[in-house]
C-alpha positions in Angstrom: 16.8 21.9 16.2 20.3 20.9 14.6 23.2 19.1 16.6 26.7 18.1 15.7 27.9 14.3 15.4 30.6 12.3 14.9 31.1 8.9 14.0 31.3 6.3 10.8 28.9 6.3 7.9 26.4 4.0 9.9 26.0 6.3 12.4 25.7 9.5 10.5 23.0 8.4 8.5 21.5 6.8 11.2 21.0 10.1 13.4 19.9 11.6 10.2 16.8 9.1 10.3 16.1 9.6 14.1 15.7 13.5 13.4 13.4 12.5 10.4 10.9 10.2 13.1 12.0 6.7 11.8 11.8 4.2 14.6 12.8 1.1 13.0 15.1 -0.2 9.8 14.1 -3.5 8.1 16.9 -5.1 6.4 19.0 -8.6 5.0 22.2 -9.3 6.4 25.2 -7.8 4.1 28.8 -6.9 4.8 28.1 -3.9 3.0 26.1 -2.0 5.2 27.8 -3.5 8.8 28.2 0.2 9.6 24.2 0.4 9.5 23.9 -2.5 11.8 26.7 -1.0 14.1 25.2 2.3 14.2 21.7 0.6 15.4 23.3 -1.8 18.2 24.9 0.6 19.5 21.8 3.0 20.1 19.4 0.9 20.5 17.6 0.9 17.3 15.1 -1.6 16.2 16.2 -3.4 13.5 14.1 -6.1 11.5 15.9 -8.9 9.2 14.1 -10.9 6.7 15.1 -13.8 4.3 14.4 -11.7 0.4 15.1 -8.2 0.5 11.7 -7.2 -1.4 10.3 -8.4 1.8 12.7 -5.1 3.9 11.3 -2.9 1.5 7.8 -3.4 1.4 8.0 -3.7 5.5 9.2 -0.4 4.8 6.6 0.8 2.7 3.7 -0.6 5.2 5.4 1.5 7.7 5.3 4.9 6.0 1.8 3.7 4.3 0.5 3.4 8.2 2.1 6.3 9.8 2.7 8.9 6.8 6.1 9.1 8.0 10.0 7.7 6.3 9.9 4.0 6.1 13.5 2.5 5.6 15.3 -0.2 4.5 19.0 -0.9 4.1 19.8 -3.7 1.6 23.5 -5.1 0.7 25.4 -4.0 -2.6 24.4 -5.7 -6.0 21.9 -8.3 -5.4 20.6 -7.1 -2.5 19.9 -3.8 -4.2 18.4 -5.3 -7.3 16.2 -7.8 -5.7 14.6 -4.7 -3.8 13.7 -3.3 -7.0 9.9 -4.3 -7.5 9.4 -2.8 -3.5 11.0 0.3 -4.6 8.6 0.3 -7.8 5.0 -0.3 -6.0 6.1 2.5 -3.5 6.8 4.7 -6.6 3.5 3.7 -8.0 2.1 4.1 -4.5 3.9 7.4 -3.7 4.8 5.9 -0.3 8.1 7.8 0.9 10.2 4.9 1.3 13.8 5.5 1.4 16.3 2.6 0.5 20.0 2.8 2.0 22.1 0.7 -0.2 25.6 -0.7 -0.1 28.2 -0.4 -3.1 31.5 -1.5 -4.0 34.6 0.2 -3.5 34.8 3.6 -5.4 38.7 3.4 -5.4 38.9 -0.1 -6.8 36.0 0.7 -9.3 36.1 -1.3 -12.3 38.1 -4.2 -11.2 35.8 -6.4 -10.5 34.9 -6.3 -6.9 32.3 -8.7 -5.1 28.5 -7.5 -6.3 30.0 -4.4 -8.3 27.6 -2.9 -10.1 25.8 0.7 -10.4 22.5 0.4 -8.9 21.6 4.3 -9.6 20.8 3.5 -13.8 18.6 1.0 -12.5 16.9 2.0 -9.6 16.2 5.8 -11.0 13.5 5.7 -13.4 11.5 4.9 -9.9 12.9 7.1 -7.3 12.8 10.7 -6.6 16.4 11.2 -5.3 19.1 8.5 -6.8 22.5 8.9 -5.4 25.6 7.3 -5.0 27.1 9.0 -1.9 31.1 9.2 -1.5 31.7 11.6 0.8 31.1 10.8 4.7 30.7 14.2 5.7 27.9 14.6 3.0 26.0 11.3 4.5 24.1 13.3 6.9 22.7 16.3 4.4 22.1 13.3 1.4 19.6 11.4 3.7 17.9 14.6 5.1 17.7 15.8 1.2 16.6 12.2 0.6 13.8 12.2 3.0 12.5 15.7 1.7 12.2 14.6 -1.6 10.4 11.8 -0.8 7.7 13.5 2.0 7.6 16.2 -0.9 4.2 15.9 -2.9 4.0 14.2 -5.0 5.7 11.5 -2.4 7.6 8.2 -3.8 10.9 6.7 -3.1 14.3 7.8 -2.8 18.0 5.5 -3.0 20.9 6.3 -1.6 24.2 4.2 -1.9 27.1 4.5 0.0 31.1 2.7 -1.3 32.0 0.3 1.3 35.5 2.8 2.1 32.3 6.1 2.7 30.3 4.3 5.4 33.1 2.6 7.2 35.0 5.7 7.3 34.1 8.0 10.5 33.1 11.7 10.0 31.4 15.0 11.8 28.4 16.1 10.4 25.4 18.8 11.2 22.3 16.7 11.9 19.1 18.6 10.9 15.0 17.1 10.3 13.6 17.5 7.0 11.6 20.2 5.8 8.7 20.1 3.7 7.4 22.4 1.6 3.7 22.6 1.3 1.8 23.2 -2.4 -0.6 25.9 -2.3 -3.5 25.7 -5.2 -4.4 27.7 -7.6 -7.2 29.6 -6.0 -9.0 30.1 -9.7 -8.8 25.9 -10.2 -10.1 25.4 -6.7 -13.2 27.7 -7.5 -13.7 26.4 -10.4 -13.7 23.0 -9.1 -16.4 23.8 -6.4 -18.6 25.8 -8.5 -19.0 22.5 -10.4 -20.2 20.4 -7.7 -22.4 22.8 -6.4 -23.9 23.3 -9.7 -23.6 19.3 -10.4 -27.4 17.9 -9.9 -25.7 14.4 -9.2 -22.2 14.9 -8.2 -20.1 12.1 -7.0 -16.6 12.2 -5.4 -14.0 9.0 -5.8 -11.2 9.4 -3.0 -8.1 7.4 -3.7 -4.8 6.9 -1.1 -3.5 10.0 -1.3 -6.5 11.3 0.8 -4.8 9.3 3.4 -1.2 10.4 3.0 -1.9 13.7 2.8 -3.6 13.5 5.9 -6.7 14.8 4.4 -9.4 12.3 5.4 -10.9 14.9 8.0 -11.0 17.3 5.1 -12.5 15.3 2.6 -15.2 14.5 5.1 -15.9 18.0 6.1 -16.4 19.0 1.8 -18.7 15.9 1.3 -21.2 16.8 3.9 -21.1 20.5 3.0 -21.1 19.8 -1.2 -23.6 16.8 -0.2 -21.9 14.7 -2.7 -21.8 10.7 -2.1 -18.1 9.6 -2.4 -16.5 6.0 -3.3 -12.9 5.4 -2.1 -10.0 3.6 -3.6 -6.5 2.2 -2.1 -5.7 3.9 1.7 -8.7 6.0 0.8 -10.8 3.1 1.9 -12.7 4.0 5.2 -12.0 7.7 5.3 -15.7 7.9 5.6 -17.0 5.2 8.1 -19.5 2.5 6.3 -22.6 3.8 8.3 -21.8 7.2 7.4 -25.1 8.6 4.8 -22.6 9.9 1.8 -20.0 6.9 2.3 -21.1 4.4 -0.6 -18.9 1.1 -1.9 -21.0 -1.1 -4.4 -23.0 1.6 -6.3 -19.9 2.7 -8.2 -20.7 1.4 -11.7 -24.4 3.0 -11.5 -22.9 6.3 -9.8 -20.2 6.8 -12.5 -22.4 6.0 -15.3 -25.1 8.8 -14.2 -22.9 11.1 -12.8 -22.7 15.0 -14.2 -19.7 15.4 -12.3 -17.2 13.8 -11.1 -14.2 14.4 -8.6 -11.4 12.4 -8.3 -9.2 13.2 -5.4 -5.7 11.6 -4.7 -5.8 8.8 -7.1 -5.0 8.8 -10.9 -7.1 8.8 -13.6 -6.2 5.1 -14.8 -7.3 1.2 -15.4 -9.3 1.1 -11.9 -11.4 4.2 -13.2 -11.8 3.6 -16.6 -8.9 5.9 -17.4 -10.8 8.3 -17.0 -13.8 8.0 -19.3 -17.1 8.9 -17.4 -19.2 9.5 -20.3 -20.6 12.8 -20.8 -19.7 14.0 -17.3 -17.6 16.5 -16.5 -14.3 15.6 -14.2 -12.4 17.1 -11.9 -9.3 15.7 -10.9 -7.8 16.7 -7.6 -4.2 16.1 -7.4 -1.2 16.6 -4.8 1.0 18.5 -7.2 0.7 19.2 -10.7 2.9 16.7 -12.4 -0.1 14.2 -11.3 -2.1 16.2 -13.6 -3.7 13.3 -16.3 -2.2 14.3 -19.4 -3.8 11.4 -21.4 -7.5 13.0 -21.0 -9.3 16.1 -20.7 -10.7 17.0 -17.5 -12.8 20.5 -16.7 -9.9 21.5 -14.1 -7.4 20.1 -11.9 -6.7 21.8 -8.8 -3.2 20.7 -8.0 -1.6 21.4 -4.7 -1.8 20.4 -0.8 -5.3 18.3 -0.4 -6.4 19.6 2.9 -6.3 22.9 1.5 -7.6 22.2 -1.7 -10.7 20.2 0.1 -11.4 22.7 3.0 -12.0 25.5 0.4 -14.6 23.3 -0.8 -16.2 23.1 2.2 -16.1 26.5 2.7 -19.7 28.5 1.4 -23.5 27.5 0.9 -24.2 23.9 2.2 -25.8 22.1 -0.7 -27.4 18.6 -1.0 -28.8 15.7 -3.1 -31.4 14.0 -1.3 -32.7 12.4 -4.6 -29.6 11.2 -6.3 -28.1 10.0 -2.8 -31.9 8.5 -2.4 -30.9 7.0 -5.4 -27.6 5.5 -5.1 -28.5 4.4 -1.5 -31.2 2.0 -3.4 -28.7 0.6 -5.6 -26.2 0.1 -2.5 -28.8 -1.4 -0.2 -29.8 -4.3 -3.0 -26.3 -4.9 -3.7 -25.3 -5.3 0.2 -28.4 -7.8 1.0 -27.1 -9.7 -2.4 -23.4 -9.7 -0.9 -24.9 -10.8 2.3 -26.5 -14.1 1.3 -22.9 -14.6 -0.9 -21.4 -14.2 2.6 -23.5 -16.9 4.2 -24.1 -19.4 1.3 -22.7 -23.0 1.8 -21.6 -24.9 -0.8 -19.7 -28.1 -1.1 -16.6 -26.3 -2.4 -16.3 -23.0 -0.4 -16.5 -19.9 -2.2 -14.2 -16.5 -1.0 -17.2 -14.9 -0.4 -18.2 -17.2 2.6 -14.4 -16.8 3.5 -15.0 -13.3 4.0 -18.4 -13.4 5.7 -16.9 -15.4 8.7 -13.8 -12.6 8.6 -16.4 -9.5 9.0 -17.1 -11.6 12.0 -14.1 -11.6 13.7 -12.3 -8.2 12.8 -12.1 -5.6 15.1 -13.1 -1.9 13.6 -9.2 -1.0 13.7 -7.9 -4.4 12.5 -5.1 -4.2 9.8 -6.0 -6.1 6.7 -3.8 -6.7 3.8 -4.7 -8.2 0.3 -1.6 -10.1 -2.0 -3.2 -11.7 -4.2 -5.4 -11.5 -7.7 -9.0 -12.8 -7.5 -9.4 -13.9 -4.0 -7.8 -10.2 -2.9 -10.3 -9.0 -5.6 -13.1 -10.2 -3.5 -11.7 -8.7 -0.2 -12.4 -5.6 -1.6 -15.9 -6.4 -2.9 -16.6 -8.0 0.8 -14.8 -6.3 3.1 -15.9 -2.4 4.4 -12.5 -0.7 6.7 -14.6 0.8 9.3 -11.6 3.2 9.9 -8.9 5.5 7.8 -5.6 3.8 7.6 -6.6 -0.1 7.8 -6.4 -1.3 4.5 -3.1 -2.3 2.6 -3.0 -3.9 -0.9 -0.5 -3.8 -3.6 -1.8 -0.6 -5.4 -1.6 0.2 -9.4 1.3 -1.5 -9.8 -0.3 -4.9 -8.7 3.3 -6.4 -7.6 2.3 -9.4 -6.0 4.7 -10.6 -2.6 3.5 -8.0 -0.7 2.0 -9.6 2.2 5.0 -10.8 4.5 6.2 -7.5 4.0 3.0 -5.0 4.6 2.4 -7.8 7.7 5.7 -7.3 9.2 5.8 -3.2 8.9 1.9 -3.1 10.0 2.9 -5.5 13.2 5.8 -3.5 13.9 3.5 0.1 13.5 0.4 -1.3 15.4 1.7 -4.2 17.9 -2.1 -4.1 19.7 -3.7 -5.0 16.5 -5.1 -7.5 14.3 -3.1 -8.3 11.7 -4.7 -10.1 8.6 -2.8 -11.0 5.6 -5.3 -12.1 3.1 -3.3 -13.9 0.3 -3.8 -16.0 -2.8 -2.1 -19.5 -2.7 -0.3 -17.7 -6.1 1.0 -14.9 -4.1 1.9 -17.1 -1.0 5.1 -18.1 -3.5 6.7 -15.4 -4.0 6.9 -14.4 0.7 5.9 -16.8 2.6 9.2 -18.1 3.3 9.5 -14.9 5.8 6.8 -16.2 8.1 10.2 -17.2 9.6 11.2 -13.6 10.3 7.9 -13.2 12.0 7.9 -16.1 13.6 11.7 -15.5 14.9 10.7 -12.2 15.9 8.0 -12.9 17.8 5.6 -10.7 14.9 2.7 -12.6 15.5 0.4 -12.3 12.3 -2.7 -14.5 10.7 -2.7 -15.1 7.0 -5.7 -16.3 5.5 -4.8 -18.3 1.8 -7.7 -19.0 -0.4 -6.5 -21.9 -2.2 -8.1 -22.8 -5.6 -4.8 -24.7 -6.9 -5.2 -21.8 -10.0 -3.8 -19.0 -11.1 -7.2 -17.4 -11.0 -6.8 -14.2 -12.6 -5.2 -15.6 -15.6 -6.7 -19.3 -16.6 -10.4 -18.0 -16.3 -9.2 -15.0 -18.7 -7.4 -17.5 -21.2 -9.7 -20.3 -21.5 -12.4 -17.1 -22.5 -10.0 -16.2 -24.8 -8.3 -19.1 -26.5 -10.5 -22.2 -25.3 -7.3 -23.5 -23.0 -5.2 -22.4 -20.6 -1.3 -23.0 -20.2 0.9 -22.1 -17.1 -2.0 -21.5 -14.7 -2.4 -24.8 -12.4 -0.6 -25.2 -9.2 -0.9 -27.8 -7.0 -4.6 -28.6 -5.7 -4.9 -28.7 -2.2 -1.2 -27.6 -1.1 -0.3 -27.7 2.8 0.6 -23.8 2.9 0.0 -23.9 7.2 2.0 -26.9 6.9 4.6 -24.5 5.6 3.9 -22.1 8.3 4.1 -24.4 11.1 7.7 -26.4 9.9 8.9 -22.3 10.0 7.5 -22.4 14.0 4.4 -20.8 13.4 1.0 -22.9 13.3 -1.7 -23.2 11.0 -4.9 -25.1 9.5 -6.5 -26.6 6.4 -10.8 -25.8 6.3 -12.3 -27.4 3.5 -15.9 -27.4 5.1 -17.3 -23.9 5.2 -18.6 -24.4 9.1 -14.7 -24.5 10.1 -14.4 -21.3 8.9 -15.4 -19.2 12.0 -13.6 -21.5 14.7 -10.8 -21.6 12.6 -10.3 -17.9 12.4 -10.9 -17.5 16.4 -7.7 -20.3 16.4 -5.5 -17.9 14.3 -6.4 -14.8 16.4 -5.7 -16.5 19.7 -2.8 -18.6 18.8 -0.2 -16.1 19.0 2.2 -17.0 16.6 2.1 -16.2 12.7 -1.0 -18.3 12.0 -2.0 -19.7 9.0 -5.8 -20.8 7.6 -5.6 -22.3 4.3 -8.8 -22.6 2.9 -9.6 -24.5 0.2 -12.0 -22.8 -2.3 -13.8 -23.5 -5.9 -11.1 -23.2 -8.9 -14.3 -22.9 -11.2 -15.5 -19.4 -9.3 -14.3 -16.0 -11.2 -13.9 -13.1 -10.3 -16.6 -10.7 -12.3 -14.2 -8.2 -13.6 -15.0 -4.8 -14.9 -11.7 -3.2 -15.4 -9.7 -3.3 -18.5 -5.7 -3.9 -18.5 -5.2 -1.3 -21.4 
């Protein structure tokens, strides 16, 4: 359905969201993009301010993460556009449709130097979809619709927009319209291909990666394991598309599965450092991909059915049911040692707490459809070795791009998304430097949150790594035994330092109950590592 509107840039684009299902606009206070604010006051529209504008954006991103639907943000002219740069990358990376509204200088004075003058489009390009500098108002309307296609389009990512201060405060009429999609159908010859592999494969195994999720495809991917009968490992917001209990769902087998495998299938996540690049010995690969420009072009695969993922996955299903009763027998071996040796890592005490423990007492206290979000390096690192999603759609981390700062962000869009949920923002005491400032924003907005920091006073992920390498370290110490809930509670939230493992589980129950953005800084072993098997390049 289309309608006719009339009013100033603000409130063109505005409408032009609505129609698209945003809800919500995250944001920094700039003169710039008044028109924005004007637009939402006077309808009604939530909007969410911040205190760094990467902050807006990766609210944003949590939001379209969650709900598969536009996240947006609307950030001021010049700085406010380039400090919302690195949010705009890790949605690129993460092909999260994320649309960023930006203001700009005036077009008719261009070049004369006005305040925050600059040309965002060079820069913000290379990692967008759509990047335009809009200067008509009646085009404002039809720019963000096109916008928003691009960016729900598969392969998804970002798009930018920037409007000249004299095109959003000037009024205009405009047809109002919601996006269209269009939808990739595979090549029927790759898809047959692709399943006549696996159900030829004597020990097949399936790695499902985020896009699973944002294409909506989890259902689908379920459906082909259980009629292929091939156990299947998950990546990024692929994580809990197939419950833990679940007989082909498998998480800490993955170095044993990949390195017997015959075939492998990788759907909805690229071929790079978090899979070897590709590499799987002598087995053959499939690589299922959204469109075809996500095609790996930097290693041979057997095919590559490219296209919309619930198609591509119910075709799979579709034929003679097969299984694996040996190689799954196999595998489940594997996965049952590893769990009972993760299980006594979970409950070990020590005099200097390990992250393991930390996340023993947190399987404790999550709820099945509780949020969690990793910032950080190793101690994110071991959320992922610890931690199981019991659901689709409940796990946020930084992605490929690793950009760390997240957290604030992903905890204000996920609170925003899910406001009956737990909330868990499990962060490094390195990555609580570059957001935690905007526990204010949550705390001001009444976003209540719980951050768990697992303090080793290190820069984990790098001084292990270059004492192995050089015999020293430089640049990788912070301060031991930092006050981050102090922090937290001077910005009117509340918080805790554990340094005895047994204060782990009350401590948690404190943050859950409190309320308020919560914060439990633990205080763990600078000498554990992280046991890393991926390479950088």
């Amino acid at each position: 359905m289309t309608e006719t509107i009339e009013g100033h840039g603000g409130a063109l684009a505005l409408a032009a969201l609505r129609k698209a299902g945003v809800r919500e606009l995250f944001t920094l206070s700039g003169g710039h993009i008044f028109p924005f604010y004007d637009a939402a006051v006077q309808a009604g529209f939530p909007l969410y301010d911040v205190r760094h504008e990467q902050t807006a954006v990766f609210a944003a991103e949590a939001v379209a993460k969650l709900t598969r639907r536009p996240g947006v943000a609307a950030l001021t002219a010049g700085p406010g556009v380039t400090n919302g740069i690195s949010g705009l990358t890790s949605a690129y990376f993460n092909a999260v449709p994320v649309l960023v509204l930006g203001g700009r200088a005036p077009q008719f004075r261009w070049g004369s130097g006005s305040l925050q003058e600059i040309d965002h489009i060079p820069l913000v390009a290379p990692v967008t979809k759509v990047a335009k500098t809009v200067t008509d108002p009646a085009e404002i309307a039809r720019d963000v619709r096109h916008a928003l296609e691009a960016s729900l389009t598969a392969h998804r990512g970002p798009s930018f927009l920037d409007f000249p201060l004299e095109v959003v405060f000037s009024t205009g009429e405009a047809v109002v319209e919601a996006p269209e999609v269009a939808v990739i159908e595979p090549d029927p010859d790759d898809v047959d291909k692709a399943a006549q592999l696996l159900r030829s494969a004597q020990r097949p195994v399936i790695v499902a990666g985020s896009d699973v999720y944002a294409g909506d495809a989890v259902d689908a991917l379920r459906a082909a394991a259980e009629a292929l009968g091939v156990p299947v490992f998950t990546n990024g917001m692929g994580r809990g598309a197939l419950p833990p209990e679940h007989p082909l769902a498998f998480a800490k087998a993955r170095r044993a599965a990949l390195d017997r495998a015959d075939v492998v299938a990788v759907v909805g996540t690229p071929l790079d450092f978090r899979l070897g690049f590709g590499d799987f010995g002598s087995a053959q690969v499939v690589h299922i991909v959204d469109a075809p420009a996500q095609r790996a072009q930097h290693v041979s695969v057997a095919v590559s059915p490219a296209g919309d993922l619930r198609l591509i996955l119910a075709a799979l299903a579709e034929g003679v049911r097969t299984t694996h009763p040996d190689w799954v027998g196999e595998l489940r071996a594997v996965e049952t040692a590893a769990a009972e040796k993760h299980a006594a890592e979970m409950a070990a005490d020590s005099d200097l707490i390990k992250p393991a423990r930390v996340y023993g007492e947190l399987r404790k206290v999550l709820a099945p459809d509780a949020i969690t979000i990793g910032d950080g390096g190793d101690f994110v690192s071991y959320a992922g070795r610890y931690l199981e999603p019991a659901q689709p759609g409940t796990w946020l981390d930084p992605g490929p791009y690793g950009c760390l700062g997240t957290g604030m962000g992903y905890a204000m869009g996920a609170r925003v998304t899910h406001p009956d949920r737990q909330i868990c923002v499990l962060m490094g005491d390195g990555a609580a430097g570059f957001s935690l400032m905007d526990a204010e924003s949550l705390v001001r907005q009444k976003l209540p949150v719980v951050i768990v920091v697992g303090n080793n006073g290190i820069w984990g992920l790098e001084k292990h790594p270059m004492r192995a390498v050089y015999g020293y370290d430089v640049a990788a110490d912070l301060q031991p035994g930092l006050r981050y809930d102090a922090v937290v509670a001077a910005l009117g939230g509340a918080g805790e330092t554990v340094s005895d493992a047994a204060q782990l589980g009350p401590a948690l129950r404190r943050a859950f109950d409190a309320g308020v953005p919560y914060l439990v800084n633990v205080l763990t072993d600078p000498a554990d590592a992280y046991p890393r098997s991926a390479n950088l390049a």
